[in-house]
C-alpha positions as CSV (number, residue, x, y, z in Angstrom):
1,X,-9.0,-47.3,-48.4
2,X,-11.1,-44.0,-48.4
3,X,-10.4,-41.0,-46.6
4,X,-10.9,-41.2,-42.8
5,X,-11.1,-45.5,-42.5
6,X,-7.4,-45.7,-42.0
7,X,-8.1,-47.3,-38.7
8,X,-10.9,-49.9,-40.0
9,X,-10.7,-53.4,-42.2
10,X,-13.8,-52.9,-44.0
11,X,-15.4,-50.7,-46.3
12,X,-18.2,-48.6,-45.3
13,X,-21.3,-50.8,-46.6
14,X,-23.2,-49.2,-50.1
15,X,-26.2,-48.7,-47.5
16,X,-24.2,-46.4,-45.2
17,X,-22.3,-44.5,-47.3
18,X,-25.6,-43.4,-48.7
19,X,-27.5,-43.0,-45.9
20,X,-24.7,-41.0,-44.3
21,X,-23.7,-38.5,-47.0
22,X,-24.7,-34.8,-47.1
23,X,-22.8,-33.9,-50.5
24,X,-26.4,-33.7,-52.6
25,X,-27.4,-30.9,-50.2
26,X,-23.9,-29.5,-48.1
27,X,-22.3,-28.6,-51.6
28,X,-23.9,-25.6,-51.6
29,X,-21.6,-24.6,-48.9
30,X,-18.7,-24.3,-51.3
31,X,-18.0,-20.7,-51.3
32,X,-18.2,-20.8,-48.0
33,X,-15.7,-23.8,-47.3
34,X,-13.2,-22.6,-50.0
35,X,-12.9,-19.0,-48.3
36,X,-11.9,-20.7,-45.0
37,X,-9.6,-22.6,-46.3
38,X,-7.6,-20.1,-47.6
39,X,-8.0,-18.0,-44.4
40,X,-6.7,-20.5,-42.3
41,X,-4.1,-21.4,-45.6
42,X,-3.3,-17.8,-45.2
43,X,-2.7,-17.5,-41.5
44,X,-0.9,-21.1,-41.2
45,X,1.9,-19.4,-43.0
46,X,1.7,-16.4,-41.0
47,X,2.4,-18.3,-38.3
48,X,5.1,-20.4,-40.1
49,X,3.2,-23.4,-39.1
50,X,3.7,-24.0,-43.4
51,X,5.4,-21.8,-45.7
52,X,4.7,-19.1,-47.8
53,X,5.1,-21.8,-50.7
54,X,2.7,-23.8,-49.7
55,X,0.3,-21.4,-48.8
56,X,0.2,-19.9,-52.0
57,X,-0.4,-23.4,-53.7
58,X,-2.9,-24.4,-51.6
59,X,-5.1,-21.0,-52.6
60,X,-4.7,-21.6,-56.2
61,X,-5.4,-25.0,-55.9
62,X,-9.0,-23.5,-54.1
63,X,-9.4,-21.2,-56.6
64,X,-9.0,-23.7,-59.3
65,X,-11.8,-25.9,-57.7
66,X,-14.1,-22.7,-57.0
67,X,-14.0,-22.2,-60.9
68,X,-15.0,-25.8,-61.5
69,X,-17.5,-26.0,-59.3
70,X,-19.1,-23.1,-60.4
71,X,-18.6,-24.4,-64.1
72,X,-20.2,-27.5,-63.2
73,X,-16.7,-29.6,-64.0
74,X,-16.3,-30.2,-60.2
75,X,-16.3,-34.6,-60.0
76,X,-18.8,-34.2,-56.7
77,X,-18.2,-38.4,-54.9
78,X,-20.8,-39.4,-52.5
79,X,-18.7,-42.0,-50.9
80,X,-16.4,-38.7,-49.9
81,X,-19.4,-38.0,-47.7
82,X,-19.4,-34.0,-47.7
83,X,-18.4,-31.1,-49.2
84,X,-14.7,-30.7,-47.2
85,X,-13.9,-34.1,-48.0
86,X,-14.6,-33.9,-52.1
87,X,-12.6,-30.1,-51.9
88,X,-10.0,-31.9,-49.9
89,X,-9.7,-35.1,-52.3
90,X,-10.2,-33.0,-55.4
91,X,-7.6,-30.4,-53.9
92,X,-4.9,-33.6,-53.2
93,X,-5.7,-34.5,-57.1
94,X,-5.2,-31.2,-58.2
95,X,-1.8,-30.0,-56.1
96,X,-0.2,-33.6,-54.7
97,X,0.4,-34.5,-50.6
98,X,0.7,-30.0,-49.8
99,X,-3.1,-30.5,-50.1
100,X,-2.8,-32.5,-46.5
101,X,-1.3,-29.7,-45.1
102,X,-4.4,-27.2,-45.4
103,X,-5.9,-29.5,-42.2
104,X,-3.4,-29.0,-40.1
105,X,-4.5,-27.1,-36.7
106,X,-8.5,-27.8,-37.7
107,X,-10.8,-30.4,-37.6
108,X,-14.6,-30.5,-39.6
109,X,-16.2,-30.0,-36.4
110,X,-15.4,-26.3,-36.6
111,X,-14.9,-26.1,-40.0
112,X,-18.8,-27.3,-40.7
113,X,-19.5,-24.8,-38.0
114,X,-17.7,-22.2,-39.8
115,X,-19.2,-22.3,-43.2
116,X,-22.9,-22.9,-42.0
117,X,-22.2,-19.4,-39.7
118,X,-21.0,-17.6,-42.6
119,X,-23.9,-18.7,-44.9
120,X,-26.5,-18.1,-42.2
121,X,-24.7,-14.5,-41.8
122,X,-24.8,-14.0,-45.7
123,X,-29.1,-15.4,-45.4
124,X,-29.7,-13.0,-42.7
125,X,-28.2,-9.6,-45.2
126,X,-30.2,-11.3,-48.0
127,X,-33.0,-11.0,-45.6
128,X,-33.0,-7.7,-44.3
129,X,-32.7,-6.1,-47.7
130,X,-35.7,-8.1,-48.8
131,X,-38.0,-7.1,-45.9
132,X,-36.9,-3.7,-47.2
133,X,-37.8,-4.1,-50.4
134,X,-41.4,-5.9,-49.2
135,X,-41.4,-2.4,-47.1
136,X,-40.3,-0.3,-50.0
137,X,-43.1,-1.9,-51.6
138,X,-46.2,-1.3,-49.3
139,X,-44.6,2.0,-48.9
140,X,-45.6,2.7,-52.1
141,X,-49.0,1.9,-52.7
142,X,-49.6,3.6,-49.2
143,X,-48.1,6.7,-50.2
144,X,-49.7,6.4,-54.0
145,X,-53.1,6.0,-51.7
146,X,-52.8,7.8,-48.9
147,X,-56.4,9.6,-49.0
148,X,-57.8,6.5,-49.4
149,X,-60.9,5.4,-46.9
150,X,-61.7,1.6,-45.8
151,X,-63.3,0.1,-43.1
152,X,-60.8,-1.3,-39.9
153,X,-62.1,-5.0,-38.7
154,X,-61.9,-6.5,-35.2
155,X,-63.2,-9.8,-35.7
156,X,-63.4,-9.3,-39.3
157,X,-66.7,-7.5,-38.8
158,X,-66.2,-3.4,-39.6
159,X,-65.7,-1.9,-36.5
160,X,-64.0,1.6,-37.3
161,X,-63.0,3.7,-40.7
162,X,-59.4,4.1,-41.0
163,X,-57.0,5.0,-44.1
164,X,-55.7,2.3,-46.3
165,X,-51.9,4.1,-46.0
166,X,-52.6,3.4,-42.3
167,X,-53.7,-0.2,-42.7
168,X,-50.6,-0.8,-44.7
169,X,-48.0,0.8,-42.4
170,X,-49.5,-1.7,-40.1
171,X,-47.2,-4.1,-41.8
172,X,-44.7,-2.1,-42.0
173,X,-44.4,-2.3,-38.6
174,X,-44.3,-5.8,-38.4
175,X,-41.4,-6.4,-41.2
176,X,-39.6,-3.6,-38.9
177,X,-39.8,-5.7,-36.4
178,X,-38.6,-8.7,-38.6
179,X,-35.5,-6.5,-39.4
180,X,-34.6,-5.5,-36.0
181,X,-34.6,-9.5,-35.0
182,X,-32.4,-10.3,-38.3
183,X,-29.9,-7.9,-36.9
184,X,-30.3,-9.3,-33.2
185,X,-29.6,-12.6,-34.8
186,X,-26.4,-11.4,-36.9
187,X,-24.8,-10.5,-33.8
188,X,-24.8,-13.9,-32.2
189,X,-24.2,-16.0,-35.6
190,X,-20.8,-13.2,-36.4
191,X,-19.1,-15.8,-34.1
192,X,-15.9,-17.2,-34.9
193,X,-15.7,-21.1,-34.7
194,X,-12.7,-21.7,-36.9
195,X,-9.5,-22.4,-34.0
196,X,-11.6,-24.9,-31.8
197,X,-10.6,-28.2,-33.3
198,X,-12.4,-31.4,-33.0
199,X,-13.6,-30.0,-29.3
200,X,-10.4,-29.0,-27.3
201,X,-8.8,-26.5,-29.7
202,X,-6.0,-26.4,-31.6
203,X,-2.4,-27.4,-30.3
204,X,-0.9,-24.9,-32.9
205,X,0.1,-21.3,-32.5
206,X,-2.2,-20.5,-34.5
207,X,-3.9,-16.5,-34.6
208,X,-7.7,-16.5,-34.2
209,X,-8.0,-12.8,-34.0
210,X,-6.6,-12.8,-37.6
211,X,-8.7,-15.3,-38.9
212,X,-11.3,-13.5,-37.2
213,X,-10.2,-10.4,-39.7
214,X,-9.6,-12.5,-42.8
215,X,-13.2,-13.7,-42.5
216,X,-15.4,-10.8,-41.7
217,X,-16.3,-11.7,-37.7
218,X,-16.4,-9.3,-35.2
219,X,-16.3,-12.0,-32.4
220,X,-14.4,-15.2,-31.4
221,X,-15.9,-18.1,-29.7
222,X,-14.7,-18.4,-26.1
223,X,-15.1,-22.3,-25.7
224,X,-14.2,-24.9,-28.3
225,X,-16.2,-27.3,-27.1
226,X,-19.8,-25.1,-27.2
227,X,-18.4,-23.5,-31.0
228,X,-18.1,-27.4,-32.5
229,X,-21.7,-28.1,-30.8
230,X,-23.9,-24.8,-30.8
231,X,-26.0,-24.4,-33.6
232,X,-28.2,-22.0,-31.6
233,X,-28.0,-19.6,-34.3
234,X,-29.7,-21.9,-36.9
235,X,-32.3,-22.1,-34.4
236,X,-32.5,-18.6,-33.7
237,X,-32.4,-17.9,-37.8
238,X,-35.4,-20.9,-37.9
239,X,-37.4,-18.5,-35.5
240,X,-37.0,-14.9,-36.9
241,X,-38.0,-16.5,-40.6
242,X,-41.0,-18.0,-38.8
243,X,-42.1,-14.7,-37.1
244,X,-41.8,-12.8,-40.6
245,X,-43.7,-15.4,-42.5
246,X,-46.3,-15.2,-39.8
247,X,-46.5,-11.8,-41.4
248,X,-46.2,-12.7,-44.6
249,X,-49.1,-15.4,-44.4
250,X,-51.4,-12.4,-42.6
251,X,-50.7,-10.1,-45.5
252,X,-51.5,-13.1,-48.2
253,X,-54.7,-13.5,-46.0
254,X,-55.6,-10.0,-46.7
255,X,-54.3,-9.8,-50.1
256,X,-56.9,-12.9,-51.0
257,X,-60.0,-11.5,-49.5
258,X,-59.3,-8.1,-50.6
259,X,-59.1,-9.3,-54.3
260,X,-62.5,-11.8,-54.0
261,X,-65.6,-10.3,-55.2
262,X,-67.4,-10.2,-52.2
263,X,-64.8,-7.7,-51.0
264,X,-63.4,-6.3,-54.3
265,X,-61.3,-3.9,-52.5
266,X,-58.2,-4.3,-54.7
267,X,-57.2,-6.1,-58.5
268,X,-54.1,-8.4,-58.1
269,X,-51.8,-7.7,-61.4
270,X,-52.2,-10.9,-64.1
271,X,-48.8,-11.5,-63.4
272,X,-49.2,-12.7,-59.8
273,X,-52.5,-15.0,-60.0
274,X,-53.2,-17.7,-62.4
275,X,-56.0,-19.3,-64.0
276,X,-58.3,-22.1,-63.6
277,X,-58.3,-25.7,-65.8
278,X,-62.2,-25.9,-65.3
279,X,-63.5,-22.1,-65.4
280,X,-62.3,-19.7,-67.4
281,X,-63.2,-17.1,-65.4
282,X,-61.0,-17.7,-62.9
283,X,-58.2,-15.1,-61.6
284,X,-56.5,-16.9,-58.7
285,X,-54.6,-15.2,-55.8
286,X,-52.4,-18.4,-56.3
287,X,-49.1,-16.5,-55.1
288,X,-50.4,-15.3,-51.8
289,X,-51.9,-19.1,-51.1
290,X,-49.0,-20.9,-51.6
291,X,-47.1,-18.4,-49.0
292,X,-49.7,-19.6,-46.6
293,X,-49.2,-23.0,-47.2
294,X,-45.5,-22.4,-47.1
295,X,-45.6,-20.7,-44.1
296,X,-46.1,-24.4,-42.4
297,X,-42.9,-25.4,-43.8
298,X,-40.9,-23.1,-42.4
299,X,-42.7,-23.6,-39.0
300,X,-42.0,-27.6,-39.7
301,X,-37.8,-26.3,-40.1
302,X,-37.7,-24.6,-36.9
303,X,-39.5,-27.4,-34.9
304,X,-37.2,-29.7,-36.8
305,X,-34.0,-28.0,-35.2
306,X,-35.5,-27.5,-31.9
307,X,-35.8,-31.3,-32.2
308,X,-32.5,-32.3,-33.1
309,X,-30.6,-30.1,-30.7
310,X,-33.1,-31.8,-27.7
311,X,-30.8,-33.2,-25.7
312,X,-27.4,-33.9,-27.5
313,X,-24.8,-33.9,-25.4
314,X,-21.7,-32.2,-25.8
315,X,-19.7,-31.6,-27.9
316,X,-20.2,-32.5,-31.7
317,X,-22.8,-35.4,-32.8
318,X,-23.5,-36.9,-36.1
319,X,-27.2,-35.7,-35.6
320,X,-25.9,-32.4,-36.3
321,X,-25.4,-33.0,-39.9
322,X,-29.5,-32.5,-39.8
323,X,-28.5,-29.2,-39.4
324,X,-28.6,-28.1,-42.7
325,X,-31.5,-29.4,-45.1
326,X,-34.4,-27.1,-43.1
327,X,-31.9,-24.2,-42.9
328,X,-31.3,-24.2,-46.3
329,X,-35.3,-24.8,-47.0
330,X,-36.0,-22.3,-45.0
331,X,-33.7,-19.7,-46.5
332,X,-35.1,-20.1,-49.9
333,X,-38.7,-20.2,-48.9
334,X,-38.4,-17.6,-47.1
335,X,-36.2,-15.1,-49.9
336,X,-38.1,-16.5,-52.6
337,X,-41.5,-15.4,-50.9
338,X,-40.0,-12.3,-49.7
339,X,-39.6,-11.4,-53.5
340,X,-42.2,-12.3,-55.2
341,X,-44.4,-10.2,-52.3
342,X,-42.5,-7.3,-53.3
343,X,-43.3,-7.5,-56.9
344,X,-47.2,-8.5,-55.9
345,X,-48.0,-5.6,-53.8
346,X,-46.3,-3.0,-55.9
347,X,-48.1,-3.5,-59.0
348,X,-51.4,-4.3,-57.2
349,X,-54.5,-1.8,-58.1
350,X,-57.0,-0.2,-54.9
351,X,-60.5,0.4,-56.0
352,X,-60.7,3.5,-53.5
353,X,-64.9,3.6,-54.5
354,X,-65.6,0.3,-53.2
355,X,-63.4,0.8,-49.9
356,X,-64.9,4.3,-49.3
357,X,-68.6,2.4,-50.1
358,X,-67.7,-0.5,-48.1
359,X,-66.8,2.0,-44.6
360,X,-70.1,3.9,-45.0
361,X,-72.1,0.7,-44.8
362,X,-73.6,-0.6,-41.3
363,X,-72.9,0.9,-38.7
364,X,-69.5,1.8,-38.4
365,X,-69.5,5.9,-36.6
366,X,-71.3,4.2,-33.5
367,X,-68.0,4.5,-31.4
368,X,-67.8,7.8,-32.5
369,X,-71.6,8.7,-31.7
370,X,-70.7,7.4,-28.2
371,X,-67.8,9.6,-27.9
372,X,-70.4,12.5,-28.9
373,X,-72.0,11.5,-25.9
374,X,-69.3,11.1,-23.4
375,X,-68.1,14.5,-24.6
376,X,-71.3,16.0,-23.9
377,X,-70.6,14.4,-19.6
378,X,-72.5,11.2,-20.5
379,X,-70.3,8.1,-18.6
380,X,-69.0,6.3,-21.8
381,X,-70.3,3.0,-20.1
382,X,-73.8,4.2,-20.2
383,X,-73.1,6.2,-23.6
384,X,-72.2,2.8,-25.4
385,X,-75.2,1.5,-24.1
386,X,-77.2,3.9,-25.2
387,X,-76.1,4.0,-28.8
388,X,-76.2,0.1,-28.7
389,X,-79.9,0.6,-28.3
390,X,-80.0,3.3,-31.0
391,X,-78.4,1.0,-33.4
392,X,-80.5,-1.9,-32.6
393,X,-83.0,0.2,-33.2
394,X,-82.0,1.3,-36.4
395,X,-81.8,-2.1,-37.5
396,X,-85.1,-3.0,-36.6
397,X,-85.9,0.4,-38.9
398,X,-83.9,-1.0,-41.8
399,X,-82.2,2.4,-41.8
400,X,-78.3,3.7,-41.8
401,X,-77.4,5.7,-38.1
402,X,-77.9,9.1,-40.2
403,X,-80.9,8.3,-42.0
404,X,-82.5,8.5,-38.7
405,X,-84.2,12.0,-38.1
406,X,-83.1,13.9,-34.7
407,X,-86.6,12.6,-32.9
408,X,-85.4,9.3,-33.2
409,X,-82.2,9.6,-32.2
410,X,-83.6,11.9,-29.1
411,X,-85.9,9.0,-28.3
412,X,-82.4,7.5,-26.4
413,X,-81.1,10.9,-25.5
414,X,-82.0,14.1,-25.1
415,X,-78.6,14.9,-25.2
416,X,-78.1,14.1,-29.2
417,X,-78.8,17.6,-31.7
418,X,-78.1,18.4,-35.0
419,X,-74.8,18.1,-34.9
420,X,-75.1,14.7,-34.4
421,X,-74.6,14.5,-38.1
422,X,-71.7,16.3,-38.5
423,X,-70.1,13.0,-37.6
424,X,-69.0,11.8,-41.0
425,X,-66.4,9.3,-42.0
426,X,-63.7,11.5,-42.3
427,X,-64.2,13.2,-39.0
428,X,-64.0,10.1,-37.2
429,X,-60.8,9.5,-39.2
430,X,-59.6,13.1,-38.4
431,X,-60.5,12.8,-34.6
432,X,-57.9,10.5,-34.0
433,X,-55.0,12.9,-34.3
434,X,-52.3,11.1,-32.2
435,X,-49.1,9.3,-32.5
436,X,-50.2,5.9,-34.1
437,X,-53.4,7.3,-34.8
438,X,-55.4,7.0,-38.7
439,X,-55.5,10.8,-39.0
440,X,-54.0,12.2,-42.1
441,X,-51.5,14.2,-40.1
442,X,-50.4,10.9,-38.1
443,X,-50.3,9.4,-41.4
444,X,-48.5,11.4,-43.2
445,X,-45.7,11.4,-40.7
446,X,-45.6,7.8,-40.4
447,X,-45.3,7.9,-43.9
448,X,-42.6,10.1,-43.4
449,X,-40.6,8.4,-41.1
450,X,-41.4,5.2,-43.0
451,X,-39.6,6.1,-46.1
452,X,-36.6,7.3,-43.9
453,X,-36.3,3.8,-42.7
454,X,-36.2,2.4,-46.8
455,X,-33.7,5.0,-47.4
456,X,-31.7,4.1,-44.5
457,X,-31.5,7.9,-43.2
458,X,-33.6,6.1,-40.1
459,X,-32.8,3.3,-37.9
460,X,-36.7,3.2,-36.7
């Protein structure tokens, strides 16, 4: 008879057993599972619900298993279903009927809930100190380029020259924002389950606030039957990932159109494209592609949860075991990517020439010839008309805005002189000397506070 059928006849059919177990991918969660066990080993004989004895035999029995799992001796059994039945079996095996004891005053409703809260809490570190290091990493080519011209899109059409550093920080703004929801989400998944039971708690005198301790949470659920059942934070961890690989995927987007020929704006390193079977020629953005096409999976994850939680009622339902599989997906997509990102846009090359070329093509100062004009009283309504007339014009000419000789431009307005071509690309830059503005002053203290932020002297 295996563990948990003492009340049936029959076996569990080969079919079921199969269909139902979660070792191949829960196992993972053995660290996690081990350490609670010998929390809750530890406090049961605080609370002389066992003794000292047996306490102490049940954590080296834990520890012993923790070294063969890790050596790969560990016999995993699928018909044991999950990870806290083979460390219970094994644990029985290894230490005789005291193993038994270790369950007392806790079910694997919260115990499942406990180890998938401290992994998610370990994912969520992992990811904040990547984002840092994608952060570190922009950080530097910005700063390494920070003189740098290029032209700012709306539409991807050029609308307005900006600096590169600036452009960057853009994203460092975003993977701020990733950060600041990672640590929003630690503070509801650093919540307690272990002490709730099956739904109704434990009938024990057991000593939460100590497990609490022994574990690393700073809160404790306040009803068993929502900590068995709520796996609100996997949700919540599905979303922030999402959000940052939204991010990530715009960055790739960037990365891959920057690198083509027709822009040719920057070299990827040979370490981070690939070739092609067919043309030798070929120097593929490969990395960047696949974190757009990735970027779906992790969506798929997060509408995956959403989807299993729909309408479960309370407390704890098999379904929940479907729990797991996207998280964990999710969590290595998203470090993985995280990485390799890092490594991609550090050792990237800018060709400043062809950026500085590319903003001094068309007709990118026409904003800043309409602000000549409203400066000069003209309503900058009828100003941007004007100027769109003086660029259509232009292009009718086949001419840039300054190859135009004053006559021509006075032909629109009287109101345009010489010093009409005093607007260059880096006085439009310069103009726009305020907080969040391009200008090298803005820039440079962005920059600033940016690398406070890496170096953790800033909260941001």
């Amino acid at each position: 008879m295996k563990p948990l059928r003492s009340r049936f006849q029959k076996e569990v059919d080969k079919s079921v057993q199969q269909y139902t177990a979660s070792i191949p991918f829960d196992q993972r969660l053995y660290r996690q599972d081990i350490a609670g066990s010998m929390a809750h080993a530890k406090m049961l004989a605080k609370q002389g619900i066992i003794s000292e004895k047996e306490a102490e035999l049940i954590t080296m029995g834990l520890l012993s298993l923790r070294e063969e799992i890790e050596q790969g001796k560990f016999p995993f059994k699928p018909e044991l279903e999950d990870i806290h039945m083979n460390i219970e079996a094994r644990l029985t095996e290894k230490i005789g009927e005291v193993a038994g004891k270790l369950h007392t005053a806790r079910s694997r409703n919260d115990q499942v809930a406990l180890d998938l809260r401290l992994f998610t809490k370990e994912a969520i570190e992992e990811a904040i100190h990547r984002l840092r290091g994608l952060q570190g990493a922009l950080l530097d080519v910005a700063e390494a380029n920070k003189g740098v011209v290029m032209p700012g899109y709306t539409h991807l059409q050029r609308a307005q020259p900006t600096l590169l550093a600036h452009h960057l920080l853009a994203y460092f703004e975003m993977l701020e924002r990733d950060v600041h929801r990672f640590k929003d989400c630690l503070k509801r998944t650093d919540v307690l389950p272990l002490g709730s039971g099956a739904l109704a708690g434990a009938p024990y005198p057991i000593d939460r606030s100590f497990l609490a301790q022994e574990l690393g949470f700073s809160q404790i659920s306040q009803n068993s039957i929502d900590a068995v059942s709520d796996r609100d934070f996997v949700i919540e961890y599905q979303a922030t990932a999402s959000v940052a690989m939204v991010h990530l995927s715009r960055l790739a987007e960037e990365l891959v159109l920057w690198s083509s020929a027709e822009f040719g704006f920057i070299d990827l390193d040979e370490a981070y494209t690939t070739g092609s079977s067919i043309m030798p020629q070929k120097k593929n953005p490969d990395v960047a592609e696949l974190a757009r096409g990735k970027t779906g999976r992790i969506y798929g994850n997060l509408l995956g949860i959403l989807t299993t939680m729909k309408a479960l009622p309370l407390s704890y339902n098999r379904d929940l075991q479907e729990d797991k599989e996207g998280l964990f997906d999710t969590v290595d997509t998203l470090l993985s990517t995280l990485e390799v990102f890092a490594g991609m846009v550090r050792t990237l090359k800018v060709n400043a020439g062809r950026t500085h070329q590319a903003a001094e093509e068309g007709y990118i100062l026409a904003t800043d010839i309409a602000d000549y004009l409203v400066k000069k009283g003209v309503p900058f309504r009828q100003a941007h008309k004007i100027v769109g007339e003086l660029v259509s014009y232009a292009v009718e000419q086949g001419k840039g805005l300054h190859q135009l000789d004053l006559s021509q431009y006075q032909r629109f307005s009287k109101l345009f002189k010489e010093d009409v071509y005093a607007i260059t690309i880096e006085s439009s830059i310069a103009a726009r000397n305020i907080l969040g503005g391009t200008a090298p002053q803005q820039v440079e203290a962005q920059l600033a506070r940016a690398r406070r932020i890496v170096e953790g002297r800033d909260e941001g």
